[in-house]
N, CA, C and O of each residue as an XYZ file, in Angstrom:
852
protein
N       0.841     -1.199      0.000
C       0.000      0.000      0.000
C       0.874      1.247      0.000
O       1.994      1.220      0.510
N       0.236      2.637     -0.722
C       0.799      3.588     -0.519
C       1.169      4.153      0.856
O       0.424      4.014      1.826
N       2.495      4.876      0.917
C       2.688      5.419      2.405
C       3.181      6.835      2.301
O       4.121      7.366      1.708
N       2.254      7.242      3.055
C       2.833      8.991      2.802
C       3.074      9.598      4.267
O       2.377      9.778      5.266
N       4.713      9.877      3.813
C       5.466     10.432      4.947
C       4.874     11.776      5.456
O       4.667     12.283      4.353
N       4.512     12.585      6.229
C       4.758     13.898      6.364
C       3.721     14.297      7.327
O       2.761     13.540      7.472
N       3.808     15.705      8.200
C       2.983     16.580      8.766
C       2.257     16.911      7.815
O       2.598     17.045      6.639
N       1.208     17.060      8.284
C      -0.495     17.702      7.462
C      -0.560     19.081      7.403
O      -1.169     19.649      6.497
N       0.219     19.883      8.604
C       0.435     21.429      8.454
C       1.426     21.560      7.446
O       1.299     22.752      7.167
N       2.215     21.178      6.808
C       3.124     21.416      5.676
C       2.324     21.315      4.402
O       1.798     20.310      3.924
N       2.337     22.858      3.830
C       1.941     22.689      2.232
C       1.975     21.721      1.400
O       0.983     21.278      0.821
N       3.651     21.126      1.213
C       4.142     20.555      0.151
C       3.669     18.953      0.529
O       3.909     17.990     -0.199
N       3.005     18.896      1.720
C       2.293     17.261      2.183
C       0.866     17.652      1.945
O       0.346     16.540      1.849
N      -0.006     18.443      1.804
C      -0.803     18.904      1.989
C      -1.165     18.701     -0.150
O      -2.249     18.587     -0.722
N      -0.129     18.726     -0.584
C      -0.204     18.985     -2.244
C      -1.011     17.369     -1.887
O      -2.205     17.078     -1.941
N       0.168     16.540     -1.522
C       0.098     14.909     -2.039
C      -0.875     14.717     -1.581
O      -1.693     14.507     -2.477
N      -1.415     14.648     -0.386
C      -3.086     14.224      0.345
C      -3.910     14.656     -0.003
O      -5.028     14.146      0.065
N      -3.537     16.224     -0.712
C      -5.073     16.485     -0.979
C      -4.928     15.205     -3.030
O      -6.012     14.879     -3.514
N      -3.972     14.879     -3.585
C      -4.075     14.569     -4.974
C      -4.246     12.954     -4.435
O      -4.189     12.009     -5.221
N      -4.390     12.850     -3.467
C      -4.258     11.150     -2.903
C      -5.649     10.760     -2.856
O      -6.110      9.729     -3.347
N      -6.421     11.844     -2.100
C      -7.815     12.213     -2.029
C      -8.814     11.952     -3.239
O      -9.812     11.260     -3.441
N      -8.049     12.844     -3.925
C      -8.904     13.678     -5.636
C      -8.474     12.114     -6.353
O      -9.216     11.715     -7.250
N      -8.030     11.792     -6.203
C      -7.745      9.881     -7.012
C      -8.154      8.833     -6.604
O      -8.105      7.785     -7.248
N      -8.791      9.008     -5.058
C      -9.070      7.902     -4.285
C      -8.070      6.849     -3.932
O      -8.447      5.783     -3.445
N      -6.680      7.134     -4.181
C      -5.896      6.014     -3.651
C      -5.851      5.717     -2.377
O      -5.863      6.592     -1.512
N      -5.784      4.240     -2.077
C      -5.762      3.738     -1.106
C      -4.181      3.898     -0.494
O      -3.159      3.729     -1.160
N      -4.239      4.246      0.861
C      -2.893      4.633      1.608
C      -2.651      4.497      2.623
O      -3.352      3.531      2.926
N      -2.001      4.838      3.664
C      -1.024      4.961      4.786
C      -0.272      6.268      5.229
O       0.912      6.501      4.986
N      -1.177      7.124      5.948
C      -0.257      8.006      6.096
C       0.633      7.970      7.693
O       0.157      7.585      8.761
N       2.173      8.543      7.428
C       2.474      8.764      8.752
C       3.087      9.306      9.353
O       4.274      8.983      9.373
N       2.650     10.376     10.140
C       2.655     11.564     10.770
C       4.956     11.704     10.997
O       5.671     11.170     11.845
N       5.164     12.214     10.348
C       6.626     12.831     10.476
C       6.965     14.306     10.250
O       6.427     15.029      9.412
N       7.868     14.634     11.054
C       8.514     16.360     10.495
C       7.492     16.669     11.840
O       6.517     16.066     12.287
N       8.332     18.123     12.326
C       7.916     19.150     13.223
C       7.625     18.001     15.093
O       8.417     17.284     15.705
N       6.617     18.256     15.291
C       6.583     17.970     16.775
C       6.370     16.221     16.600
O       6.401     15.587     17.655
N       6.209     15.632     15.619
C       6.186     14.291     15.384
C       7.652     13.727     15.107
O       7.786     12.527     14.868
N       9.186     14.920     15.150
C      10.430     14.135     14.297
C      10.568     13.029     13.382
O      10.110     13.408     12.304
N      10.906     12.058     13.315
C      11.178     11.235     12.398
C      12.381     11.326     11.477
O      13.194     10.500     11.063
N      12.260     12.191     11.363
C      13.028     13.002      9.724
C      14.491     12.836      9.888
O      15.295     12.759      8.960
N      14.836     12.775     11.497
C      15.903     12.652     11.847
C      16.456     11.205     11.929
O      17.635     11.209     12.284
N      16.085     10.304     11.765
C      16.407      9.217     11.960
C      17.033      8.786     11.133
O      16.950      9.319     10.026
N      17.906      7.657     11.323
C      18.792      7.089      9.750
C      17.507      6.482      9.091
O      17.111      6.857      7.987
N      17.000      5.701      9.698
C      15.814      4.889      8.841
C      15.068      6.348      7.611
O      14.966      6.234      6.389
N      14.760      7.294      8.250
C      14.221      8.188      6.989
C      15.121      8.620      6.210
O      14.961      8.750      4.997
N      16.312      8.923      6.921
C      17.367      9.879      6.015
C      17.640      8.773      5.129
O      17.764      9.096      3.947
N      17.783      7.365      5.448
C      17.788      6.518      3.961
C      17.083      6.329      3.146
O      17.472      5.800      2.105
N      15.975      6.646      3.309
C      14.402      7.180      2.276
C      15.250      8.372      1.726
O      15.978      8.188      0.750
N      15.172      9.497      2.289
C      15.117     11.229      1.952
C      16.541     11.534      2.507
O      16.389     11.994      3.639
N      17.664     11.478      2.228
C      18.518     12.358      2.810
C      18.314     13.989      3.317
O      18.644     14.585      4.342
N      17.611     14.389      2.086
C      17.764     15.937      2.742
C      16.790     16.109      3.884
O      16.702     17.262      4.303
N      15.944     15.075      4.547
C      15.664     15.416      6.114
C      14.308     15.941      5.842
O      13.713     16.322      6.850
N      13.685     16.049      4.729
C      12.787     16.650      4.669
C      11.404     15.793      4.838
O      11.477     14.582      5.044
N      10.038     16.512      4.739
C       8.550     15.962      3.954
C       8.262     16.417      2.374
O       8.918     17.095      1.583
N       7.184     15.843      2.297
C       6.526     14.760      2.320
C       7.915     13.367      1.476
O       8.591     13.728      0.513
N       8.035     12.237      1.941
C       8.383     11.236      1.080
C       7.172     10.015      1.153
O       6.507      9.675      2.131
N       7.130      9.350     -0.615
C       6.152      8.043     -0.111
C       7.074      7.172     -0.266
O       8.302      7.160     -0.183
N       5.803      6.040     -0.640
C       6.844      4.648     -0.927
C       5.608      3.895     -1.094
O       4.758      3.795     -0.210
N       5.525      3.342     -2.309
C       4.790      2.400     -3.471
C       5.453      1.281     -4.055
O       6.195      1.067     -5.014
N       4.922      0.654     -3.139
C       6.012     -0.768     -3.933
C       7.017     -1.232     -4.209
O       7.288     -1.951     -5.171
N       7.884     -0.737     -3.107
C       9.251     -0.377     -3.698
C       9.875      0.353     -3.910
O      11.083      0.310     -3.679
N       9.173      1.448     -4.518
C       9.871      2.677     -5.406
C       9.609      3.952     -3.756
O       8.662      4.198     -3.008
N      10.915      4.387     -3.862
C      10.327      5.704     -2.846
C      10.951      6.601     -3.586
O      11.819      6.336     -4.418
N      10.273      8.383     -3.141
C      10.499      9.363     -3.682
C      10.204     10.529     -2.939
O       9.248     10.511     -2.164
N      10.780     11.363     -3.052
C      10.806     12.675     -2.449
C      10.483     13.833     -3.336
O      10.457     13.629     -4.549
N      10.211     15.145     -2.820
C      10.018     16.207     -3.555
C       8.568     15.899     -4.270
O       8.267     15.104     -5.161
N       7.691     16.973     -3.424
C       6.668     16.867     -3.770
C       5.817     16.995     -5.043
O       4.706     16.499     -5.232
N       6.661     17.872     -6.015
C       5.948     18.052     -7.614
C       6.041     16.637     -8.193
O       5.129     16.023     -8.746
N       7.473     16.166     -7.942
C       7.774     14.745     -8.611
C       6.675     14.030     -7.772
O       5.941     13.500     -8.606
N       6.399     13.871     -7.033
C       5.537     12.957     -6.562
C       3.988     13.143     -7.273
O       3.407     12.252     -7.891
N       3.611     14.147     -7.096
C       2.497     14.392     -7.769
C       2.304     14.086     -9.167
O       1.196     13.898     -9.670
N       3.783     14.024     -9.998
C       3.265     13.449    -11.448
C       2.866     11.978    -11.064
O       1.767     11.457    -11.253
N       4.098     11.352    -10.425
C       4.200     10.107    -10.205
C       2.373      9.364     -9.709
O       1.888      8.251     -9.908
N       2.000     10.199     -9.251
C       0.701      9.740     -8.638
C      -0.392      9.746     -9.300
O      -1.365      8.995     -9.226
N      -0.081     11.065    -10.273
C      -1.056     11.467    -10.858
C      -1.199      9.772    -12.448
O      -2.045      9.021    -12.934
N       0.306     10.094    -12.557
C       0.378      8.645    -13.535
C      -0.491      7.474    -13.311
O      -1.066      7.001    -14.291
N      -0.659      6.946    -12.151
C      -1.398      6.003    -11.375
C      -2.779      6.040    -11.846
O      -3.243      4.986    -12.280
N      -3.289      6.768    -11.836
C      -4.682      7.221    -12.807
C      -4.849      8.052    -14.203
O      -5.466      9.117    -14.177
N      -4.401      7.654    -15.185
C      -4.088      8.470    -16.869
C      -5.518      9.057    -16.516
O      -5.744     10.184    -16.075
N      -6.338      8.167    -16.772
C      -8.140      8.749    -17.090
C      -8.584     10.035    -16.082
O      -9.505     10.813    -16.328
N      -7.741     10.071    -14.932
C      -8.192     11.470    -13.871
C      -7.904     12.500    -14.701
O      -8.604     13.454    -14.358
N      -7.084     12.832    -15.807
C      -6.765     14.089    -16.346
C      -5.935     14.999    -15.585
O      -5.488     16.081    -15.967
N      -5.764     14.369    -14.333
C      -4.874     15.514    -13.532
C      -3.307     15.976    -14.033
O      -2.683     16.959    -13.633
N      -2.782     14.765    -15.226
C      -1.656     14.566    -15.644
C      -1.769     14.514    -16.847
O      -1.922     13.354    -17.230
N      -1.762     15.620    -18.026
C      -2.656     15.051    -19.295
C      -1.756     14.261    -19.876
O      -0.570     14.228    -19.547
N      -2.413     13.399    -21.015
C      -1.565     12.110    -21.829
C      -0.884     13.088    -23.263
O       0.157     12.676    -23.776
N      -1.300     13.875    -23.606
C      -0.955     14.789    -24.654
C       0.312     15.731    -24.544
O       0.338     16.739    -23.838
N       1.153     15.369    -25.173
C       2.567     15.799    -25.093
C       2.348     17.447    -24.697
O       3.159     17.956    -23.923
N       1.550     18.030    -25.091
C       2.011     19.412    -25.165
C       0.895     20.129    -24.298
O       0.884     21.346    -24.109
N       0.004     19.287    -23.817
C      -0.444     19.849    -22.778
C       0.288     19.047    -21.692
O      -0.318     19.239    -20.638
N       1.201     18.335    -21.527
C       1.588     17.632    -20.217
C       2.663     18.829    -19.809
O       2.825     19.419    -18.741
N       3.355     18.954    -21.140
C       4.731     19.975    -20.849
C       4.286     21.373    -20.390
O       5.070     22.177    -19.885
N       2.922     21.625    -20.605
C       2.312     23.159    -19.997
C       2.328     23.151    -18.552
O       2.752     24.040    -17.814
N       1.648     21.677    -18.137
C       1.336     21.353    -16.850
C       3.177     21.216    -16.009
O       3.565     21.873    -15.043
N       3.690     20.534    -16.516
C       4.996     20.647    -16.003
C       5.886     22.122    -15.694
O       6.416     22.512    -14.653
N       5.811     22.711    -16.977
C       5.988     24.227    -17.032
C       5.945     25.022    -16.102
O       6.839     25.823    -15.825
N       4.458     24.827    -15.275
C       3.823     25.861    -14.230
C       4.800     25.046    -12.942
O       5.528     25.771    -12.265
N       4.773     23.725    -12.690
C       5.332     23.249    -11.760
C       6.928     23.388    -11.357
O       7.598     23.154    -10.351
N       7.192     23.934    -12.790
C       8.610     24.067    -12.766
C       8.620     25.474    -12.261
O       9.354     25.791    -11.325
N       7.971     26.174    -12.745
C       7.831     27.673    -12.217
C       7.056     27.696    -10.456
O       7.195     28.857    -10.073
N       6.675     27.255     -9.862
C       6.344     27.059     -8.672
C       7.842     26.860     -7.827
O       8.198     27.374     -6.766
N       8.459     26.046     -8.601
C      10.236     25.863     -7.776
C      10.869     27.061     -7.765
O      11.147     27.772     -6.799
N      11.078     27.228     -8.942
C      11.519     28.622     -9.335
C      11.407     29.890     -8.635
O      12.309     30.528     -8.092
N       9.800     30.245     -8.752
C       9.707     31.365     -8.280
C       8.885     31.481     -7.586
O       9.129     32.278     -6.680
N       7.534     30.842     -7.554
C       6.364     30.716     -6.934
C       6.494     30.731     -5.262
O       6.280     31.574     -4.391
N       7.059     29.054     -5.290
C       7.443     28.454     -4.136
C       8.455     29.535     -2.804
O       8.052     29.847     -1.684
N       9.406     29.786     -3.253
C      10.464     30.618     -3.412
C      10.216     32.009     -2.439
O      10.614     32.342     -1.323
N       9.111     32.799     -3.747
C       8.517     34.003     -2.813
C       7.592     34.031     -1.505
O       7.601     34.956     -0.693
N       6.688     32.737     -1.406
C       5.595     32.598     -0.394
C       6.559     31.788      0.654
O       6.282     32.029      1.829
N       7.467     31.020      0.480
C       8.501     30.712      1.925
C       9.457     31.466      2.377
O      10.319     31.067      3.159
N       9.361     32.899      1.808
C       9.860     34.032      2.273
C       9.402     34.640      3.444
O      10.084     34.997      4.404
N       7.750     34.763      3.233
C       7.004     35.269      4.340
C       6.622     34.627      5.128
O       6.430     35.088      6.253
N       6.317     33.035      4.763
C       6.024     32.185      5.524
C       6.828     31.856      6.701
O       6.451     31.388      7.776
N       8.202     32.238      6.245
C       9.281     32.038      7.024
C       9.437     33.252      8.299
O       9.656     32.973      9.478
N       9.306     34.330      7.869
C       9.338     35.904      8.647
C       8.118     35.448      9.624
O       8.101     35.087     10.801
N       7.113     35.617      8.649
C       5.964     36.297      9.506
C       5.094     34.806     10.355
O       4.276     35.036     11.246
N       5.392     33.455      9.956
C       5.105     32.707     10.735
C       6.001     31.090     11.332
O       5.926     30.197     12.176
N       6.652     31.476     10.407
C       7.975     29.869     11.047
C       9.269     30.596     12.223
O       9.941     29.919     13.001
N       9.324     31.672     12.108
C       9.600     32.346     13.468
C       8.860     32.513     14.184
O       9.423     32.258     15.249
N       7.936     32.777     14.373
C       7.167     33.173     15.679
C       7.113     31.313     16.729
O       7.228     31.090     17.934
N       6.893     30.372     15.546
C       6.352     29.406     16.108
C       7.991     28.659     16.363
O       8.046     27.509     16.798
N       9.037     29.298     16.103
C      10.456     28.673     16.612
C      11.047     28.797     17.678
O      11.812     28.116     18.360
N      10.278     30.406     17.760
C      11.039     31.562     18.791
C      12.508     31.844     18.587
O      13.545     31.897     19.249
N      11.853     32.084     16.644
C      13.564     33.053     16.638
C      13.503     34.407     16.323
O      14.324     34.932     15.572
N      12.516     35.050     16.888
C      12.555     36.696     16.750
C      11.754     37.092     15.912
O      11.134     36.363     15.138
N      11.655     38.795     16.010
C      11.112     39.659     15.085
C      11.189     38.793     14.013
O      11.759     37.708     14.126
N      10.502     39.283     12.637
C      10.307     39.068     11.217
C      11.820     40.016     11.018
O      12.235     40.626     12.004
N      12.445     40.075      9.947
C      13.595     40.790      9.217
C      12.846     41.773      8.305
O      12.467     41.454      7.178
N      12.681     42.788      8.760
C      11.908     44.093      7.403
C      12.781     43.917      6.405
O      12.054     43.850      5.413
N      14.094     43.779      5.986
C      14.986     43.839      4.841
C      14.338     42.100      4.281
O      13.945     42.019      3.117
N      14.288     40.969      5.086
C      13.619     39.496      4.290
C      11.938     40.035      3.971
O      11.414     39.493      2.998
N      11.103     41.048      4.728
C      10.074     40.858      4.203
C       9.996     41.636      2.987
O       9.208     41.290      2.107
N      10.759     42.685      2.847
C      10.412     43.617      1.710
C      10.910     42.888      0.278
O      10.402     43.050     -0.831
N      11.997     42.079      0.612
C      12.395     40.860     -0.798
C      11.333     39.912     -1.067
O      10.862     39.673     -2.179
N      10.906     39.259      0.311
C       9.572     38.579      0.168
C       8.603     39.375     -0.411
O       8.553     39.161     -1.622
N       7.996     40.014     -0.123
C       6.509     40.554     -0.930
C       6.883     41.306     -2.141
O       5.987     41.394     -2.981
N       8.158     41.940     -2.452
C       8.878     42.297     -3.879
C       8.413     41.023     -4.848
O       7.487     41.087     -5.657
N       9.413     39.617     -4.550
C       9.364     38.633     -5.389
C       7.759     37.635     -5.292
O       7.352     36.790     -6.089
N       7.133     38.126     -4.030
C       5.111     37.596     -4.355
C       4.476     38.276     -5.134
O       3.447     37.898     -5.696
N       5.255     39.872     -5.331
C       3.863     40.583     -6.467
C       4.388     40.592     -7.882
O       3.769     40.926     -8.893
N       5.829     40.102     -7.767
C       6.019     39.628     -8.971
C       5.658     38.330     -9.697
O       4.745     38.356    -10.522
N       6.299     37.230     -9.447
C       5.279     36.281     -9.641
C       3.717     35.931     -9.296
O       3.144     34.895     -9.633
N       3.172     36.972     -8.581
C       1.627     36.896     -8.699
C       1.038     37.594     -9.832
O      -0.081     37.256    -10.218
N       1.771     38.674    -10.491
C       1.577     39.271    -11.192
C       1.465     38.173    -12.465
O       0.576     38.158    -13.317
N       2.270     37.531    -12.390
C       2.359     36.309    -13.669
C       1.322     35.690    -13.898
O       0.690     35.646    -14.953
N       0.998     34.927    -12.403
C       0.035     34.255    -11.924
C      -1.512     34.652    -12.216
O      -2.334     33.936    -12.788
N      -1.712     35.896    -11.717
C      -2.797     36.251    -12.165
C      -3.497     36.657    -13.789
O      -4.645     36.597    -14.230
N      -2.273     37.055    -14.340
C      -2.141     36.662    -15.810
C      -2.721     35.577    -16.420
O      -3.701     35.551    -17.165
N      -1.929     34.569    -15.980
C      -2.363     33.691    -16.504
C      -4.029     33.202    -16.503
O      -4.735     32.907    -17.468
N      -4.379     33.239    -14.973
C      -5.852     32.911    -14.671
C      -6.959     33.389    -15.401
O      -8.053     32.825    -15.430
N      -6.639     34.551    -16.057
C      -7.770     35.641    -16.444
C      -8.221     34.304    -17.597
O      -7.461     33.584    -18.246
N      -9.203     34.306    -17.567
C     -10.277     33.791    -18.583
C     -10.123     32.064    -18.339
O     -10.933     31.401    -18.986
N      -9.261     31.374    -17.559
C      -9.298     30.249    -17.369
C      -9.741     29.647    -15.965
O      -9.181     30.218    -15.030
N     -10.657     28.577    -15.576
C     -10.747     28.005    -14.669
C      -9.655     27.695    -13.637
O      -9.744     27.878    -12.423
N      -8.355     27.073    -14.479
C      -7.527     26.595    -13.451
C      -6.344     27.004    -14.152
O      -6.324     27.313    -15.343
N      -5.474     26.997    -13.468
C      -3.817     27.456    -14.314
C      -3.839     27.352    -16.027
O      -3.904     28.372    -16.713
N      -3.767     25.800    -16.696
C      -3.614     25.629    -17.799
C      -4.868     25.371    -19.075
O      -4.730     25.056    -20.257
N      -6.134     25.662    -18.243
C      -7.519     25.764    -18.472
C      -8.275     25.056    -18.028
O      -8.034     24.667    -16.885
N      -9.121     24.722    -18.487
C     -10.935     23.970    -18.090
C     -10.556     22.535    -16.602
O     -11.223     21.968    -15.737
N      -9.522     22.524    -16.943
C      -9.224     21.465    -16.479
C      -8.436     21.128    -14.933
O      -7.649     22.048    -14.711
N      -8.419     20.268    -14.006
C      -8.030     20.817    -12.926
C      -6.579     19.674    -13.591
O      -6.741     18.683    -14.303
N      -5.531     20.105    -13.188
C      -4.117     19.067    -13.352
C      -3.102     19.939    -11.622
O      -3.126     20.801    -10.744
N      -2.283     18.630    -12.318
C      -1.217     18.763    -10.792
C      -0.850     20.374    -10.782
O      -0.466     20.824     -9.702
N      -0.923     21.089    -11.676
C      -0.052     22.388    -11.470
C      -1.178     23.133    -10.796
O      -0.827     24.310    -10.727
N      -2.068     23.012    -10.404
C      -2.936     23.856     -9.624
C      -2.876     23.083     -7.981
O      -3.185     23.578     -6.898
N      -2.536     22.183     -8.190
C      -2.251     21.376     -6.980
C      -0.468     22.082     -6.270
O      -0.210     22.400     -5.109
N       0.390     22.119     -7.425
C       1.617     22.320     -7.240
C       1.001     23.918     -6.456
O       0.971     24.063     -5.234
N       0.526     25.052     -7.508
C       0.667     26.395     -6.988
C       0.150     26.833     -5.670
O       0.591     27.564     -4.783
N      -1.373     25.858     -5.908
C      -2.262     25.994     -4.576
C      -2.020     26.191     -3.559
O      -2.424     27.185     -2.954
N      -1.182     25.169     -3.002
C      -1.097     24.712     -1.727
C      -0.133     25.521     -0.540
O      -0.134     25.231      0.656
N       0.584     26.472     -1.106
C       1.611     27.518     -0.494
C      -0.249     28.811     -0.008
O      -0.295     29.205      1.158
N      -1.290     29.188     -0.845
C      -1.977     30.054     -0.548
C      -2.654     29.493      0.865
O      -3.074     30.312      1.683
N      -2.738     28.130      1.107
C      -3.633     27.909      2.419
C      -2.823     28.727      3.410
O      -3.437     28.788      4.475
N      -1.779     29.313      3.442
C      -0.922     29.809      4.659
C      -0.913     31.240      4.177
O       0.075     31.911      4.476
N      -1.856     31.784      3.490
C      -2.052     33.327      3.154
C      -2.166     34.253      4.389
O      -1.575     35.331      4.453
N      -3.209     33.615      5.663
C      -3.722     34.289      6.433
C      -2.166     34.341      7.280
O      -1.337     35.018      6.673
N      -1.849     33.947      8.114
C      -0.831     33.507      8.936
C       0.532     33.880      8.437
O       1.379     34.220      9.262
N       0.826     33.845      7.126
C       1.827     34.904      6.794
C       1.283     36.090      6.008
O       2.200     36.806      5.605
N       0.371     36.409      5.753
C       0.008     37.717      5.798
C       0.315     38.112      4.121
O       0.248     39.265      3.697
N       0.600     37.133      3.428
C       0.758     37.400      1.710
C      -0.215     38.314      1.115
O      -1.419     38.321      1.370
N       0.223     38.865      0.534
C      -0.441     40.250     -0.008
C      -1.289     39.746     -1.505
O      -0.952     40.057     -2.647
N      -2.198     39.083     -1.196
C      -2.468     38.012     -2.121
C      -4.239     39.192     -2.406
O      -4.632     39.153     -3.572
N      -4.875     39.838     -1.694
C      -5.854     40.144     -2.256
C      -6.364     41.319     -2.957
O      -7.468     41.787     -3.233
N      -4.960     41.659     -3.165
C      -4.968     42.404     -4.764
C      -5.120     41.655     -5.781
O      -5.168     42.389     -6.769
N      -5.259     40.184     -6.176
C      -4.942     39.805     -6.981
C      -6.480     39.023     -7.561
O      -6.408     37.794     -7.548
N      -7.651     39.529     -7.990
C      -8.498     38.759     -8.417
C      -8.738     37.831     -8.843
O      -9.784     37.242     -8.568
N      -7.931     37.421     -9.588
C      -8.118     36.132    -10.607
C      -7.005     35.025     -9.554
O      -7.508     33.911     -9.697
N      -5.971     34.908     -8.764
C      -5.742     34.439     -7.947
C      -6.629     33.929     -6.741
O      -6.495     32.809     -6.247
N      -7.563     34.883     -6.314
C      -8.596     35.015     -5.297
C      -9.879     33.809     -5.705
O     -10.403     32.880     -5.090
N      -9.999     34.272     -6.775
C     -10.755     33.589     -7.470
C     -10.487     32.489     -8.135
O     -11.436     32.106     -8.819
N      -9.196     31.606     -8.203
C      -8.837     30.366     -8.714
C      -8.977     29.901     -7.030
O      -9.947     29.193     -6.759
N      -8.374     30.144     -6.313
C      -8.650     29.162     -4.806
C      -9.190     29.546     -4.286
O      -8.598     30.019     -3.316
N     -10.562     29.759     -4.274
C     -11.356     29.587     -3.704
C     -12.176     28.922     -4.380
O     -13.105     28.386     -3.775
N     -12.070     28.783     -5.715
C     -12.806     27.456     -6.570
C     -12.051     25.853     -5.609
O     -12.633     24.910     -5.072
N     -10.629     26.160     -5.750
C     -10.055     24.973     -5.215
C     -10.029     24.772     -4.041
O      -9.807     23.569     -3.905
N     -10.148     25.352     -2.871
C     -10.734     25.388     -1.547
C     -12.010     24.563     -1.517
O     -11.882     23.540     -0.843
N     -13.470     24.772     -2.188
C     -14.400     24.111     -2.695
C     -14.454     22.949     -2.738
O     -15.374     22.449     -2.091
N     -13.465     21.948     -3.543
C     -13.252     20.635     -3.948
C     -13.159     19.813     -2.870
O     -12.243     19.775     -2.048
N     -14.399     18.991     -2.921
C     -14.376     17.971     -1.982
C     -13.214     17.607     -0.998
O     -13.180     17.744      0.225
N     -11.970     16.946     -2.130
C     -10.563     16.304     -1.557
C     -10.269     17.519     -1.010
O     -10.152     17.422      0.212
N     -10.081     18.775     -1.480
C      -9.365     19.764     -1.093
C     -10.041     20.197      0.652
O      -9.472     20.462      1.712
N     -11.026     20.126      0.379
C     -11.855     20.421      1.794
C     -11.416     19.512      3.245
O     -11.352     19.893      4.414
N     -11.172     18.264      2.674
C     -10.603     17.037      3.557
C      -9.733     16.982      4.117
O      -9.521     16.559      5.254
N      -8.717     17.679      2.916
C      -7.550     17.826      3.453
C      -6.604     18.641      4.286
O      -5.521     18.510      4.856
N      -7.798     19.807      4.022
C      -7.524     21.262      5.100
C      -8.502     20.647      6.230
O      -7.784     20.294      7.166
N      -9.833     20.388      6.501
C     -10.143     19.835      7.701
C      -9.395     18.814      8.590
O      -9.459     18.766      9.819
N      -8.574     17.890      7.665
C      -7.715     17.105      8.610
C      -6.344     17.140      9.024
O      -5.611     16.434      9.716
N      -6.224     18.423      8.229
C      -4.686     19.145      8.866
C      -4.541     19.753     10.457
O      -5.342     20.038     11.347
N      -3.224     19.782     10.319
C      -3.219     20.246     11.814
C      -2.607     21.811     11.937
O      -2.081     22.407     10.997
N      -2.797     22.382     13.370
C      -2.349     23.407     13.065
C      -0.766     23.433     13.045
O      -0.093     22.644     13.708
N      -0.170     24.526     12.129
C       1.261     24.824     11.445
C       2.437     24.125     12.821
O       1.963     24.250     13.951
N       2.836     23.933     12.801
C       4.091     23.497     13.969
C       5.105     23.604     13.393
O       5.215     23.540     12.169
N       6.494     23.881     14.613
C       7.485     24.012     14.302
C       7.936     22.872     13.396
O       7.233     21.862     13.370
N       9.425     22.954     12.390
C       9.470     21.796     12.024
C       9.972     21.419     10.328
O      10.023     20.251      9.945
């Protein structure tokens, strides 16, 4: 059976459960990272060296880094559409995910980091010189972001795929780091369509709150 490593307050675990959900795969999750440790152990670091969440493990095969996982999963079901079979819409969907590493990801663990993974460490004030780079590089790539949305349902259109899963999941922590996210209409208005979604609903109700970690 599937096994999915990770805390439920972490975004990038929060991608895989909620796409674990939206597929119906059958699984195993188990609680690691923050006030649960694990991560530290040789047994995980020989899964994941870099110490991190979410990692699974399917049969054998384990993997880390949550976008890769999400194709990987999404593969598991061709007919969900979450992963399209069409060369050149798959590479769109990849595209956005690649841009989530890049830049997406990048700018929202800027603030996330200031304005709420310190407080809950107790390592001080926020840095005004890290927040003003942080919300510099969020209204830039939101600016992209919201671009893109105008006239489409979900990132790459009609369709929901992993890259709305990939971008999503950094906005559930909007409130709590304080992302300057509601200037942005068509952003506002893509998640809260995806907030909506059954799996998506499940998976924020059965999260926990943020912990160190």
């Amino acid at each position: 059976m599937l096994k999915v490593w990770g805390r439920r307050s972490s975004a990038n675990v929060q991608k895989v459960m909620w796409l674990v959900g939206e597929l119906k795969l059958a699984h195993e999750h188990v609680p690691a990272g923050g006030p649960y440790g694990v991560v530290s152990e040789p047994k995980f670091r020989a899964m994941n060296p870099n110490g991190l969440v979410p990692v699974i493990e399917d049969d054998g095969l384990v993997m880390w880094e949550s976008n890769a996982i999400l194709q990987y999963l999404a593969s598991k079901k061709p007919d969900s559409g979450v992963l399209p079979t069409d060369p050149r819409r798959r590479a769109l969907v990849t595209q956005w995910q690649c841009w989530d590493l890049a830049h997406w990801d990048p700018a929202c663990a800027t603030l996330i980091f200031e304005r709420m993974v310190k407080k809950l460490l107790g390592l001080g004030e926020p840095d005004p010189a890290e927040i003003k780079k942080g919300e510099d590089r969020f209204k830039s790539s939101a600016t992209v972001l919201d671009a893109q949305l105008q006239g489409r349902k979900y990132i790459t259109g009609d369709t929901l795929t992993v890259a709305d899963f990939s971008v999503g999941a950094s906005l559930n922590l909007a409130q709590p780091a304080q992302l300057p996210v509601d200037q942005y209409k068509e952003i506002v208005r893509w998640h809260a369509g995806l907030s909506e979604l059954p799996a998506w609903r499940k998976t924020l109700q059965s999260s926990q709150p943020p912990s160190a970690g």
